[in-house]
C-alpha atoms as one frame of an Amber mdcrd trajectory, in Angstrom:
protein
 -28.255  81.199  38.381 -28.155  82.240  34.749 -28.148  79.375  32.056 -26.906
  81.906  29.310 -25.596  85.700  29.633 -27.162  87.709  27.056 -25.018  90.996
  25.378 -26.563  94.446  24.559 -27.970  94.038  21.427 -28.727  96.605  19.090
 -32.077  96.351  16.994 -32.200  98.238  13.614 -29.759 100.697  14.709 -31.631
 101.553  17.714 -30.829 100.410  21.522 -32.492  98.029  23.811 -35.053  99.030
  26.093 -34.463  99.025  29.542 -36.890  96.017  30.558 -35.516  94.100  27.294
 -32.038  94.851  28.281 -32.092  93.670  32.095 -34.128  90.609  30.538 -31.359
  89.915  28.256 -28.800  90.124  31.102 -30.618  88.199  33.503 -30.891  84.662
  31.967 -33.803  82.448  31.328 -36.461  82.178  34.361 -37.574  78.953  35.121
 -40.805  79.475  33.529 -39.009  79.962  29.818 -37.264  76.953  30.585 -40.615
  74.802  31.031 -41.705  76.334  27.991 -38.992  75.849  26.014 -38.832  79.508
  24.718 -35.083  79.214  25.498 -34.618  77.196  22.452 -35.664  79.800  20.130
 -33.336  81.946  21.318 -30.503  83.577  19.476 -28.079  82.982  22.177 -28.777
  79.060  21.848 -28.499  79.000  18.380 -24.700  79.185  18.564 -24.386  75.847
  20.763 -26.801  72.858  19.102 -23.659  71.540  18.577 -22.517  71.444  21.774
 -26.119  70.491  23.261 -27.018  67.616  20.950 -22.976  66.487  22.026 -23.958
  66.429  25.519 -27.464  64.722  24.916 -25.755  61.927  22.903 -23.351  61.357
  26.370 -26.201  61.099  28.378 -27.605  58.568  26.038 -24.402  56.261  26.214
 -24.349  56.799  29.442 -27.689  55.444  30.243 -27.317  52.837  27.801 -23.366
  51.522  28.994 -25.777  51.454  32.706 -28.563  49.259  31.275 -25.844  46.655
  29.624 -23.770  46.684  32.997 -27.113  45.895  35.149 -27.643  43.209  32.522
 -24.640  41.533  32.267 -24.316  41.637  36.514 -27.590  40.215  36.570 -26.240
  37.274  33.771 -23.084  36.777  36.217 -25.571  36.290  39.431 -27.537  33.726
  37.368 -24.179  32.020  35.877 -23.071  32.002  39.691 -26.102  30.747  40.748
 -26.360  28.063  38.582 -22.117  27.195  39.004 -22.868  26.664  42.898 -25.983
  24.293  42.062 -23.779  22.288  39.868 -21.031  22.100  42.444 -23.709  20.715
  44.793 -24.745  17.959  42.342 -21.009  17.154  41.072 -20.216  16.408  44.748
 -24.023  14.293  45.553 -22.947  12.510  42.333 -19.693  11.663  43.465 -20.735
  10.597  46.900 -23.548   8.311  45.339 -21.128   6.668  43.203 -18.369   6.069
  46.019 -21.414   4.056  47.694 -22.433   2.163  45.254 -19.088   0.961  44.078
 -18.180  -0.321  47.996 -18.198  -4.289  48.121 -20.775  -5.108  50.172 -23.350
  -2.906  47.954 -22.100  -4.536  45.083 -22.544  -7.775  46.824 -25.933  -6.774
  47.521 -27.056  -5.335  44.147 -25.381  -8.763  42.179 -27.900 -10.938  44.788
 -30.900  -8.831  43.728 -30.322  -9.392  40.323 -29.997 -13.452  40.880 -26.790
 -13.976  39.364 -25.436 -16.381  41.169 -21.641 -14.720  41.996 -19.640 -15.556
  45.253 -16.969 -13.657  47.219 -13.501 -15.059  46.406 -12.119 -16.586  49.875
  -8.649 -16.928  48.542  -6.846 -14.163  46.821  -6.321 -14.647  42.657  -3.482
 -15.959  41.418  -1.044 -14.679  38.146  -0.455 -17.120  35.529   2.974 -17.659
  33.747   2.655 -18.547  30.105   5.311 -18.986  28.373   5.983 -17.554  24.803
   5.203 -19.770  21.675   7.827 -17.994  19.492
């Protein structure tokens, strides 16, 4: 596969070679690559533009990833922690369902020693009349 197609080139007036020529045609070998030797050439010199373009998408790329992973690892914690919550709302609510039943108030008015007693007879509404 070649990275970049080279074009005859013509040095001081004078032809390639044919070693320099098939080179030229060829690509970049894998070993230039490593090396970095690409980057000097002329051929690349006409697409930095292009190249730092692409590197700068690869950065926002990787960087739009990173937020994502953070904010899905926020929403499993805010999930987390909403389900916890839940669990407590509803142990709150049963607690206080218990506690306000008559016979625990009964219970709780006798530990204190106040000396209340369950009304036998149900209460009554008094009429007043107006003073106007």
């Amino acid at each position: 596969m070649r990275l970049f197609k080279g074009k005859k080139k013509q040095q001081d007036g004078e032809f390639l070679s044919g070693n320099e020529e098939f080179r030229e045609l060829k690509g970049i070998s894998f070993k230039e690559f490593l090396h970095g030797r690409f980057l000097a050439g002329k051929s690349l010199g006409q697409h930095w533009g292009f190249l730092a373009f692409i590197v700068f998408l690869g950065v926002l790329y990787i960087g739009n990833r990173y937020q994502m992973e953070h904010l899905l690892d926020r929403q499993a914690d805010l999930l987390k922690d909403l389900k916890e919550l839940k669990y407590e709302a509803i142990t709150t609510s049963s607690e206080l369902m218990n506690m306000s039943k008559q016979s625990e108030v009964m219970e709780r008015v006798h530990e204190a020693g106040i000396e209340l007693e369950v009304l036998k007879n149900p209460p009554r509404k008094l009429k007043v009349k107006r003073l106007d």
